[in-house]
C-alpha positions as CSV (number, residue, x, y, z in Angstrom):
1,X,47.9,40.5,36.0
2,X,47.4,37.6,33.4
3,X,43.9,37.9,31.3
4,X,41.8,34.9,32.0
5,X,40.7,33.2,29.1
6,X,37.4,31.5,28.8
7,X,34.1,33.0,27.2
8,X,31.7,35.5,28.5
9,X,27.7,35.1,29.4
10,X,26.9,37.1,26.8
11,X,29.4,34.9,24.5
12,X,27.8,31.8,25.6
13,X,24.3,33.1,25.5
14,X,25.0,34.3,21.4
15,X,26.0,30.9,20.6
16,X,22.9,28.7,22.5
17,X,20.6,31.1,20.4
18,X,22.7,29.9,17.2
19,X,22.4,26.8,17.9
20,X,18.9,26.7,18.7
21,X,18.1,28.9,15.8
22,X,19.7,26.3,13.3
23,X,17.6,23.5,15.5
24,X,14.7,25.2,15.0
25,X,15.1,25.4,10.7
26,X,16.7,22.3,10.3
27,X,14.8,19.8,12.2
28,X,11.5,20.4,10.6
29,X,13.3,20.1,7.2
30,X,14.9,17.0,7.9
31,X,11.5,15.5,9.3
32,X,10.3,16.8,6.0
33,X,12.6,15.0,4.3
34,X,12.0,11.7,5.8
35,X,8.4,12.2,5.2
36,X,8.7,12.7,1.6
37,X,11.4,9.5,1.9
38,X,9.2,7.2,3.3
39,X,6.4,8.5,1.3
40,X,8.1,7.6,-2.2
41,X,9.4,4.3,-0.7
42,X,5.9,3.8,-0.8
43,X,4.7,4.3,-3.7
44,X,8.0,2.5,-5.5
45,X,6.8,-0.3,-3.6
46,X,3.0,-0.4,-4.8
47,X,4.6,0.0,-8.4
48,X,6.4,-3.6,-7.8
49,X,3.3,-5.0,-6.0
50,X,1.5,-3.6,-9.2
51,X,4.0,-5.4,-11.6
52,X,4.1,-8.6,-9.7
53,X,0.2,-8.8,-9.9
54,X,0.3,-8.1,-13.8
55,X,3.1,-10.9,-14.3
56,X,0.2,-13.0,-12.5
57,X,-2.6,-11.9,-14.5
58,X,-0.6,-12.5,-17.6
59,X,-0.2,-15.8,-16.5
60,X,-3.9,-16.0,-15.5
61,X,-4.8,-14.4,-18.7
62,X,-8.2,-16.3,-19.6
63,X,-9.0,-15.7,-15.4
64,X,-8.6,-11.7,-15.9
65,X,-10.5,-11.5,-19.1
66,X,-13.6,-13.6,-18.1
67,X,-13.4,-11.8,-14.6
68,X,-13.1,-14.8,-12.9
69,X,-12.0,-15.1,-9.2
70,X,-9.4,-18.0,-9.5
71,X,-8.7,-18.4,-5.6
72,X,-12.6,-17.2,-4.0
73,X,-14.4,-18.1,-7.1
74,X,-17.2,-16.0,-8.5
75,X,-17.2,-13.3,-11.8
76,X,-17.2,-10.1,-11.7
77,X,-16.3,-6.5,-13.3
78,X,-15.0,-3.3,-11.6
79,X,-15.9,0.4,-12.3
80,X,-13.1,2.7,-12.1
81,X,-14.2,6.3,-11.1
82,X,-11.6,9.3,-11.0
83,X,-11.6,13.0,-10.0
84,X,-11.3,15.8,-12.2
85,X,-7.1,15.5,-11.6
86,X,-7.9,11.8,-13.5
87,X,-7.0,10.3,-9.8
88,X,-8.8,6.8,-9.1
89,X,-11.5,7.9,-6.1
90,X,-13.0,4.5,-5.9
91,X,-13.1,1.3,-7.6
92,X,-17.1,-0.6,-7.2
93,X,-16.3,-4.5,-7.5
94,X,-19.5,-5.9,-9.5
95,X,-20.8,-9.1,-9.3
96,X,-22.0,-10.9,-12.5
97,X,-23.5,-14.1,-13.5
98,X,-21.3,-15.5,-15.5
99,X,-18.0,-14.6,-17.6
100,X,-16.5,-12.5,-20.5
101,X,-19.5,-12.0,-23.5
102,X,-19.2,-9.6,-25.9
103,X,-23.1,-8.9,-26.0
104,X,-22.7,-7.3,-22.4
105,X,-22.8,-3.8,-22.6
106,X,-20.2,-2.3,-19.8
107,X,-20.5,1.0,-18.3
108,X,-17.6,3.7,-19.5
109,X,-14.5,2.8,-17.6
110,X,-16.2,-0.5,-16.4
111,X,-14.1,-4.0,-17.2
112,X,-13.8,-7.4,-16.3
113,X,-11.7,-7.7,-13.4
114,X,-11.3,-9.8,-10.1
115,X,-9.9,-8.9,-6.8
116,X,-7.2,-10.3,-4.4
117,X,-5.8,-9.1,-1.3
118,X,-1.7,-8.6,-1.1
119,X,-1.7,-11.9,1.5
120,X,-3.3,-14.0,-1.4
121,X,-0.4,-12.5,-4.4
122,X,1.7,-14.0,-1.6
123,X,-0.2,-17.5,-2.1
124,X,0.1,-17.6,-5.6
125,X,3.9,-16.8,-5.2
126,X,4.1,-13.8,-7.1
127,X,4.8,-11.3,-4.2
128,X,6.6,-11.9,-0.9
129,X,6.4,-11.1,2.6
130,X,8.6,-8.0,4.1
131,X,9.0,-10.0,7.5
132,X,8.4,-13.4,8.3
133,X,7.5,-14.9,12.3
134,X,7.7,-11.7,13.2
135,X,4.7,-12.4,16.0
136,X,6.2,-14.8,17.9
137,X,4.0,-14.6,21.0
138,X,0.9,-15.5,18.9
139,X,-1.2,-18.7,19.8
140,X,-4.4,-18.5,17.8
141,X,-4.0,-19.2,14.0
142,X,-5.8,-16.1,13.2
143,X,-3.2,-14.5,15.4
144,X,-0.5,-16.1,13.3
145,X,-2.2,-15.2,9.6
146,X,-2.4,-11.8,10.7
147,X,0.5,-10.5,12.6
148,X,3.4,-13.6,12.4
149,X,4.2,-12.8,8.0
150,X,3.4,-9.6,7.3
151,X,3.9,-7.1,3.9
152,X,4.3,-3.6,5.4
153,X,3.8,0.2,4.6
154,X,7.3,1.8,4.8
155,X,6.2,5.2,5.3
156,X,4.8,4.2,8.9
157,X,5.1,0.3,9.4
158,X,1.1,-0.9,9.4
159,X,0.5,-4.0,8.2
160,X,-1.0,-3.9,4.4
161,X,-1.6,-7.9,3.9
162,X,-5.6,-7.4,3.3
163,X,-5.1,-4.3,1.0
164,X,-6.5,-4.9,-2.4
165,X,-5.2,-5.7,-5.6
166,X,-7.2,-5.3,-8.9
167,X,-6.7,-7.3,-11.9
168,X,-8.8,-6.1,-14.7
169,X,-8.6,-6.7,-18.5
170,X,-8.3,-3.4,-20.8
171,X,-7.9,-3.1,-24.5
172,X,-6.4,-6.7,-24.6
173,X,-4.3,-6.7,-21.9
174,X,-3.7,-6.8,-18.2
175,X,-3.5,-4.3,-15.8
176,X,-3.4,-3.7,-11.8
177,X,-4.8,-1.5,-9.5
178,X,-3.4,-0.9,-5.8
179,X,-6.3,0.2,-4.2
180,X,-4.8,3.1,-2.0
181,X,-7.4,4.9,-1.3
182,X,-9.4,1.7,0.6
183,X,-5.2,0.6,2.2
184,X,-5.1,4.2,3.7
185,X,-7.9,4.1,5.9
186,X,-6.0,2.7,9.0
187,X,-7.7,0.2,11.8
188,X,-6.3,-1.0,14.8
189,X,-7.3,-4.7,13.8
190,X,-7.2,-6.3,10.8
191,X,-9.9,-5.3,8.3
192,X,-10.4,-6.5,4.4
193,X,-9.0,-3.0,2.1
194,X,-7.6,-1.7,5.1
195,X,-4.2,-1.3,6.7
196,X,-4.0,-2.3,10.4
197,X,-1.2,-1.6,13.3
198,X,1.1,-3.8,14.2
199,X,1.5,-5.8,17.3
200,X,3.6,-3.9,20.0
């Protein structure tokens, strides 16, 4: 009598637990993965938003130092305040009368600075959109300016365009602020600082 060949219950039982053992560590590690992927195409990204904003301040030198507004007008300086890490928890946007004088007396960590969103660097022409007519069933130009050209955050696709860029003037130069803290509070429309989802 010939053996049969093939594999036993208990043969085919010890590999499905194998293979669902290896499921079980390596799917949460390669979601993990992803994650901390997206997360750092993130933040390489708000380091060239950042660098495309300084190349416009530097351009816009006299605008950054007076704190003046060149595309909504208006003068104002911003007060940076950190945690005990030295991590930026909030950045107040103050109105003031007029420009740059050196009789004003500023607050520690308090300089003259103006604010744009990421849809006006796009403006000015010193940032670009991720996707362009992306919304093609929008009828209403607020529809359009919202949803059809649209800068986006990789690690989960909202829409960033009103997220906030600071410009401020430090120790005689220029630098940027992304305002992450303001962009990472999500809405389901669009709202100024805030991300906002998409349109299905």
């Amino acid at each position: 009598m010939k053996k049969k060949n093939g594999f036993t219950l208990i043969e085919l039982l010890s590999c499905i637990i194998i293979i669902a053992l290896i499921a079980v560590i390596a799917v949460p590690s390669a979601l993990n993965l992803n994650k901390k992927v997206k997360g750092k195409s993130y933040e390489s990204k708000i380091n060239i938003m950042e660098e495309n904003a300084i190349t416009y301040g530097q351009t816009n030198l006299k605008n950054v130092r007076n704190g003046l507004n060149p595309i909504r007008g208006g003068y104002f300086t911003c007060k940076f305040n950190y945690d005990s890490k030295g991590n930026v928890t909030k950045v107040e946007l103050r109105p003031q009368a007029d420009g740059f004088n050196e009789l004003k007396a500023l607050e520690n960590n308090e300089f003259w600075c103006f604010r744009l969103t990421l849809e006006e660097l796009v403006e000015v022409n010193n940032l670009n959109w991720d996707e362009t007519n992306r919304c093609q069933s929008c009828t209403l130009d607020s529809e359009k300016s919202n949803y059809n050209n649209v800068i986006l955050d990789p690690s989960n696709n909202y829409i960033i365009n009103k997220c906030y860029m600071y410009l401020y003037y430090k120790n005689k130069r220029v630098y940027s602020y992304f305002d992450v803290n303001t962009c990472n509070i999500k809405s389901d429309t669009p709202q100024d600082g805030q991300e906002y989802r998409p349109r299905n």
